[in-house]
C-alpha positions as CSV (number, residue, x, y, z in Angstrom):
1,X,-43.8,-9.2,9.3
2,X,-44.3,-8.6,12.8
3,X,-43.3,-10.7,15.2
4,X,-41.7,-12.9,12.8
5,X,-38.1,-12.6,13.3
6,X,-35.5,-15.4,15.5
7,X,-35.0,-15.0,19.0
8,X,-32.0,-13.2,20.8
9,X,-30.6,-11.8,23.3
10,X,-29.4,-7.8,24.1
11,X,-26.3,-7.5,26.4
12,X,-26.7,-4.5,28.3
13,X,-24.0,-2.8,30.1
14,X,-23.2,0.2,32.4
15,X,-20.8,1.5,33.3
16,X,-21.1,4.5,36.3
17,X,-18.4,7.1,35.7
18,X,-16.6,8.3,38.6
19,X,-17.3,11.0,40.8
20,X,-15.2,14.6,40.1
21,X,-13.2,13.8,43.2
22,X,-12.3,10.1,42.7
23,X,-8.5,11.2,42.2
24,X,-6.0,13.1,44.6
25,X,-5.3,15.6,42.2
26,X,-8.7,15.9,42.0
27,X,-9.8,16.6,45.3
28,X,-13.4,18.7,46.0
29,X,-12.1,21.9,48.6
30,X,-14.2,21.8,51.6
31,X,-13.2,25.3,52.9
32,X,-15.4,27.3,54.7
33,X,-17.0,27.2,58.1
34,X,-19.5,24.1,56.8
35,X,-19.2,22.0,53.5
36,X,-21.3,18.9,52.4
37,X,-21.2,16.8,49.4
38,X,-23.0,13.7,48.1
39,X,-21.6,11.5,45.9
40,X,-22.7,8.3,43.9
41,X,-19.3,6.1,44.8
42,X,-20.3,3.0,43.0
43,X,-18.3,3.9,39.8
44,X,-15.0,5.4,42.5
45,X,-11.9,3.9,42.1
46,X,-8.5,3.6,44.1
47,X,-5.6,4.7,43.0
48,X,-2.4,2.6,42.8
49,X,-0.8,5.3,45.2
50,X,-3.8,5.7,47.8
51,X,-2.3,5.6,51.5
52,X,-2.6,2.1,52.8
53,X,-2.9,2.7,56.7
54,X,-3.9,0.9,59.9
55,X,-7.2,2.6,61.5
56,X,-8.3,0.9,64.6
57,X,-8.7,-2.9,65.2
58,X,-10.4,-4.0,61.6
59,X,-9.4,-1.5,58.9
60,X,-6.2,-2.0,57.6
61,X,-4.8,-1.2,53.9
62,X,-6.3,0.7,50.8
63,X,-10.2,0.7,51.3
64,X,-12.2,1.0,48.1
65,X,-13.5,3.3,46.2
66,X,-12.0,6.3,47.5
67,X,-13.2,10.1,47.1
68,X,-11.4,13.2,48.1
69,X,-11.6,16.5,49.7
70,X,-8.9,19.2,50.7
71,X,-9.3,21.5,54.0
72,X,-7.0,24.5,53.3
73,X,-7.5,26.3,57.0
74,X,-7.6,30.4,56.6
75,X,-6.7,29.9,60.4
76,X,-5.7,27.5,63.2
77,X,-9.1,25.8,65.0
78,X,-11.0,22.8,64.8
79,X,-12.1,20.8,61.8
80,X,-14.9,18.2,62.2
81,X,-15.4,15.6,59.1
82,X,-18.2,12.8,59.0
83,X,-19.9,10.3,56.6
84,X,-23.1,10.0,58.8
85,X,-26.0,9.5,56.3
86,X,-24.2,7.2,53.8
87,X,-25.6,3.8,52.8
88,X,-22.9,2.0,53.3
89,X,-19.3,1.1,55.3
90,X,-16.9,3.7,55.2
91,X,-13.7,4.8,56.6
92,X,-11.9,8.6,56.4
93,X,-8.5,9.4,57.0
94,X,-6.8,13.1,57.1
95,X,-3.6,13.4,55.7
96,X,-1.0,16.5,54.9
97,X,1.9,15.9,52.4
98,X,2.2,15.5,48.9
99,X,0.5,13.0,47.3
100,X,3.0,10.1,47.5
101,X,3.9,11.0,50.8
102,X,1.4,11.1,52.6
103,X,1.3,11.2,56.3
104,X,-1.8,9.9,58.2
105,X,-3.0,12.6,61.1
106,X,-6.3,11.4,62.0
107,X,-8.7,8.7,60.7
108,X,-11.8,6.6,62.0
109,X,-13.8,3.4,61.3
110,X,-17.5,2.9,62.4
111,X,-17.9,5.6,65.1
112,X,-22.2,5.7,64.0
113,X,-22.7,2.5,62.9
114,X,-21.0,1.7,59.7
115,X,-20.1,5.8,59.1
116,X,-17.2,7.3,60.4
117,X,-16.5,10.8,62.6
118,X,-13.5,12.2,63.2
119,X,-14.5,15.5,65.5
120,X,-12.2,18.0,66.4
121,X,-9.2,17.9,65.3
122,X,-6.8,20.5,65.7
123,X,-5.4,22.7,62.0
124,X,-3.1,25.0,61.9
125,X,-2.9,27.5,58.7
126,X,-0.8,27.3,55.9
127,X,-1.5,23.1,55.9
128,X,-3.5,21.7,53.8
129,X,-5.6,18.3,54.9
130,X,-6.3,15.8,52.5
131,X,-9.2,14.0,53.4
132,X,-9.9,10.7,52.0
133,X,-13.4,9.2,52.4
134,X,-13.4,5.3,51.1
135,X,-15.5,2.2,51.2
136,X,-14.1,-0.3,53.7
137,X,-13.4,-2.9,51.7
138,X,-14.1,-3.4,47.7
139,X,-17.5,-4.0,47.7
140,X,-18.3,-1.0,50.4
141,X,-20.0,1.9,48.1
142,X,-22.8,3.6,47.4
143,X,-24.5,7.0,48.7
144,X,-21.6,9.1,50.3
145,X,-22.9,12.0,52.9
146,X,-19.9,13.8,53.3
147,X,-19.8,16.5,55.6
148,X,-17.3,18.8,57.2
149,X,-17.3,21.7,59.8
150,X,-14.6,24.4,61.0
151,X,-14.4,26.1,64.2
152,X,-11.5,28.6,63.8
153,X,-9.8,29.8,67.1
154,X,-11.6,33.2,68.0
155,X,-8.8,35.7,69.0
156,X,-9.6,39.4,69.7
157,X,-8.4,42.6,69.0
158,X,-6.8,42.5,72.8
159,X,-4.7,39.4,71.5
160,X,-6.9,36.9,74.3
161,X,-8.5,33.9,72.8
162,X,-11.8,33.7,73.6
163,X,-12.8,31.9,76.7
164,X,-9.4,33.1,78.3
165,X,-9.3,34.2,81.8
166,X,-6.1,36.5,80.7
């Protein structure tokens, strides 16, 4: 009969799978002049062999949660790279090497708020940049706004960079 049965309990779990570019070998490519991404990181995880590195006064070690993208220049300029948007505290940190090896070129913690910026930084061709976007600690996730911007050096025909007086 209805309504007749014992009491209980469900258990209900879920589990958030993580995003396509949780791993290194993984990583989303954010070529092209412009590139944004938004990502769920809640379910993100950090690899055993994440850089740990030193980025200002309080970020220190692994982060959290880490996502990645690759910036494979077509040219020497500047690349631009910012979490402005996301919902919670996050760190980014630009590397080139293999994955292992990595060496740390640029990185920032809290430059808006809680989000990070790193803004011009100067790329050469033929290197690729790993960019690692993490939580700054392990309960820092969320919504990720990930986006990146290139300004390649203009040359002309004449061989003068633009802006060049000659």
């Amino acid at each position: 009969a209805y309504g007749s049965g014992t009491g209980g309990s469900l258990n209900l779990s879920v589990a958030l799978l993580p995003p396509p570019n949780d791993d290194f070998n993984a990583a989303l490519s954010a070529s092209g002049l412009s590139y944004s991404d938004y990502e769920n990181t809640t379910g993100a995880t950090t690899a055993g062999d994440d850089p740990s590195f030193v980025c200002g006064i309080y970020f220190s070690g692994q982060g959290a949660h880490s996502v990645w993208y690759d910036f494979p220049p077509v040219g020497s300029g500047l690349l631009s790279v910012d979490t402005v948007g996301s919902n919670y505290d996050t760190v980014l940190g630009i590397f080139t090497g293999p994955r292992g090896a990595l060496s740390l070129v640029a990185c920032n913690d809290d430059w808006v708020g809680l989000q990070s910026v790193i803004a011009n930084l100067p790329v050469a061709a033929g290197t690729t940049y790993h960019i690692a976007a993490l939580g700054f600690n392990g309960t820092a996730y969320g919504a990720l706004d990930f986006a990146s911007s290139f300004l390649p050096d203009l040359v002309f025909s004449d061989g003068f960079e633009s802006g060049g007086l000659g």
